[in-house]
N, C-alpha and C positions, 0 to 999 in steps of 0.2 A: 613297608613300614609306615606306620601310621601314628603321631604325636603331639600332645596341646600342651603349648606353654602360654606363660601370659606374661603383657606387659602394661605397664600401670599408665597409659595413655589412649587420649580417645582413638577410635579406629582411623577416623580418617588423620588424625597426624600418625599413627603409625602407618597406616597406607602411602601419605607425603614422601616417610623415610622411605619404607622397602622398594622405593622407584628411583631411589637412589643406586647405581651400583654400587658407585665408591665406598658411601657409607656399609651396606649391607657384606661386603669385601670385608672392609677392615672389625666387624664385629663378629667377623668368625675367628673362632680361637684357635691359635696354631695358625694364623696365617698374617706373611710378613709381602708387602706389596710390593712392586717395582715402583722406584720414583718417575719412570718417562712410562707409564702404563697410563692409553687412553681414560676419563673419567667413565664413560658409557662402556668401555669392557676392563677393567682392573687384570692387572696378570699378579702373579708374583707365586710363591711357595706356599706349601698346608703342610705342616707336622700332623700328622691322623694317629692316635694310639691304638693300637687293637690288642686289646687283651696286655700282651707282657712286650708285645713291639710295638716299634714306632715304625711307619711309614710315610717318606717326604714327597710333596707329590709338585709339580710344576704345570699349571695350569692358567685357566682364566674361567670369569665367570661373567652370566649376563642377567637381565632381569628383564620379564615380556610383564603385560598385564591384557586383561580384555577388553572389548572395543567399545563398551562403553564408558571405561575413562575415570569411572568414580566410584563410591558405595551406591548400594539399591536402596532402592526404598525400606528397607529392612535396617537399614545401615549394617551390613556384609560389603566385604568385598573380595576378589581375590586374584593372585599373584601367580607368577610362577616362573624358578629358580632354576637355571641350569648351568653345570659345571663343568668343565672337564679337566683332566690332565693328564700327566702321564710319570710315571714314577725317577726321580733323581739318579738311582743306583738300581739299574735293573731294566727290562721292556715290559714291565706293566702296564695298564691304562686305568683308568677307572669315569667313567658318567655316568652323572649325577641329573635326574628331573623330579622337582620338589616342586609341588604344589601347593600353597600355601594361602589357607580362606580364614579371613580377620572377621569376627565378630564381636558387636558389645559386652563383655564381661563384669560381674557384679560382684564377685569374689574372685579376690580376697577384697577386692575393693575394687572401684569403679576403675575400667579398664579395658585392653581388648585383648581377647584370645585367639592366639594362631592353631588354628588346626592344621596341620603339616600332611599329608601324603607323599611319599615318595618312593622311588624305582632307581637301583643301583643296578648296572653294566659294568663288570670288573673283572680283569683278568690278572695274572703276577700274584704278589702275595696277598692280596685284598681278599683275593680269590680261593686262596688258600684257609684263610680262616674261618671257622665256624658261621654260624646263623648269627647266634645267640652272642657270640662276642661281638659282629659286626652290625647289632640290632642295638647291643649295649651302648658301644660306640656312638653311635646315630643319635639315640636319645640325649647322652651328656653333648653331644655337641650343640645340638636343637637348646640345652636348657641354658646353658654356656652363653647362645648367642642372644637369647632373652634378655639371660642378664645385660649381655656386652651392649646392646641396643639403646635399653634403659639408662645406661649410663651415656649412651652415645647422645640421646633424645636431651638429655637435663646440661649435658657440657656444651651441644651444637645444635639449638631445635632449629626444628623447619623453617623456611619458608614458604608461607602458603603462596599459593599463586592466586591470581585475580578471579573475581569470583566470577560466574558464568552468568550472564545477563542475555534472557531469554525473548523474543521476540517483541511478547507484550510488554515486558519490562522496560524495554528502552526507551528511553525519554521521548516526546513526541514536541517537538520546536511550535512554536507560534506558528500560526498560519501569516503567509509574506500579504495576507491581503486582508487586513482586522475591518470592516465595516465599521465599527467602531473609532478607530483610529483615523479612517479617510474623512468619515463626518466633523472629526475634532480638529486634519487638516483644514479643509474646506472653510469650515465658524473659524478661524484665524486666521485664513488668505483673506477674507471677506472683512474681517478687523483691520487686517493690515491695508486692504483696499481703500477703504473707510477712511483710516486716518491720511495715508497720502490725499487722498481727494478734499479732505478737509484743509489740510495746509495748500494744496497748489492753489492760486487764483487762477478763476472761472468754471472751478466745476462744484462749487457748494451752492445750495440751496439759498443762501443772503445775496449771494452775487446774481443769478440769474432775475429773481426777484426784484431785486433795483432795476433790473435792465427792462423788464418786460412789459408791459402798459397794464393799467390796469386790470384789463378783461381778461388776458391770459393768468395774471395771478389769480384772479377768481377761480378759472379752468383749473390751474393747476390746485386749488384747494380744493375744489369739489373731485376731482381725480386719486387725490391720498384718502380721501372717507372710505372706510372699510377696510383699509390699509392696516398691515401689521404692525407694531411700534418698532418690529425690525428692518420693514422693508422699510418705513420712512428715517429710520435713524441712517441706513445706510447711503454713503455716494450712489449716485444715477451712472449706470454702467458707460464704460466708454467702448470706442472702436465699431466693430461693426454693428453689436448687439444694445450701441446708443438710438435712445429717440428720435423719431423724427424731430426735428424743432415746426413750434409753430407759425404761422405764416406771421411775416413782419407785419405790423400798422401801418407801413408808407408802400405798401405795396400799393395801392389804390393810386396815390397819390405819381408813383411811379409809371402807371398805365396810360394816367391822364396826359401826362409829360410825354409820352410819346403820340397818344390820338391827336394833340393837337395840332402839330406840325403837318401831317398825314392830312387832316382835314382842312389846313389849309392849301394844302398842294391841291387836292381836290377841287373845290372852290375858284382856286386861280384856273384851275384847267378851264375846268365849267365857263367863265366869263371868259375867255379866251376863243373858246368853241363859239359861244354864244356871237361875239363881232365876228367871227368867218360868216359866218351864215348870213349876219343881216349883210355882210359888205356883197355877198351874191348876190342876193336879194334886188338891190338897189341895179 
């Protein structure tokens, strides 16, 4: 049996629904559900009319889809419905495989259409009735649930789920190491170096200045020519990567302080040696 009905929503929120079972359960007509009935398999009753009977059936229903998960590129997609049960009054049985492929629809208006397929196994009085009665059947129930849908979509719409964020899509973080950023560290350690040096006493450029005799201040002025206005604005590095310092002015003066003691020892020897020898002599 083969039938299109249509429902006045986009495919993929009707797609949303029909992966419901619950929902898709309760929007069949003639079917009354169990309250402790799992949400992913619904049980409960189906009144079926055929022709001038009614038949009540006790079953359950489930809902598969395909492994890709979504509409194609086309915006199609499709489902697929299976039922079973078995008759209240009687050893009938009857299942049910309904295939079910959603398309864009544009009449009566914008919307999508269920193309329906489906294959009935039935034995009991199901069995017993004509083709064409149980083809009749099939369709009003198909257009039945349309409607029942429609009405289910506008009083409980979906919830969509999160949308699918695809490899390149995902957000890509800062890099933990910005060249940028270490350069902008470094110009502030070097500020902040800067100003400590300039508050401590003895490491600013005015203080060493006073201290050092002339001649080295010349040195040290003809030494900043060509100099950056950065490198001279900045403190003079400390710890291991500090200046030699330049030799003291009383260094001289401190060499002499020790030769001369030295040359008088000398000296005394000398005239000491000196009267041995003539005291032989004689």
């Amino acid at each position: 049996m083969e039938h299109e009905v249509y429902v006045p929503f986009p495919v993929r929120t009707v797609r949303q629904a029909l992966t419901e079972p619950e929902r898709v359960a309760r929007c069949v007509p003639g079917v009354q559900l169990d309250a402790d009935a799992a949400p992913h398999r619904p049980e409960g009753r189906l009144r079926l009319r055929i022709g001038s009977s009614t038949i009540t059936y006790r079953g359950s229903l489930t809902v598969g889809e395909p492994a890709d998960g979504g509409p194609g590129d086309d915006g199609t997609a499709e489902l697929t419905v299976e039922a079973k049960g078995t008759e209240s009054v009687g050893d009938g049985a009857v299942a049910l495989t309904l295939t079910v492929r959603l398309s864009p629809a544009t009449e009566p208006g914008p919307g999508t259409t269920l193309a329906c397929a489906g294959t009935v196994h039935s034995d009991g009085r199901l069995a017993e009735a004509t083709d064409r009665s149980v083809e009749t059947a099939g369709r009003r129930l198909l257009d039945r649930f349309a409607e029942n849908l429609a009405d289910d979509l506008r009083q409980h719409p979906v919830t969509e789920g999160p949308a699918r964020t695809g490899v390149f899509d995902a957000e890509v973080p800062p890099p933990a190491l910005d060249p940028l950023s270490d350069e902008d560290a470094i110009e502030e350690a070097d500020l902040a170096d800067a100003g400590d040096a300039a508050e401590e006493p003895g490491f600013g450029y005015e203080d060493e200045l006073d201290e050092v005799a002339p001649a080295e201040a010349a040195h040290a002025r003809r030494t900043m020519i060509g100099r950056s206005a950065e490198e001279v604005d900045h403190a003079p590095p400390r710890g291991r990567y500090a200046p030699v310092p330049a030799p003291e002015p009383n260094a001289t003066s401190l060499t002499l302080r020790w030769a001369a003691p030295a040359a008088a020892v000398v000296l005394a020897s000398a005239v000491v040696v000196g009267r041995v020898l003539r005291r032989r002599n004689r």
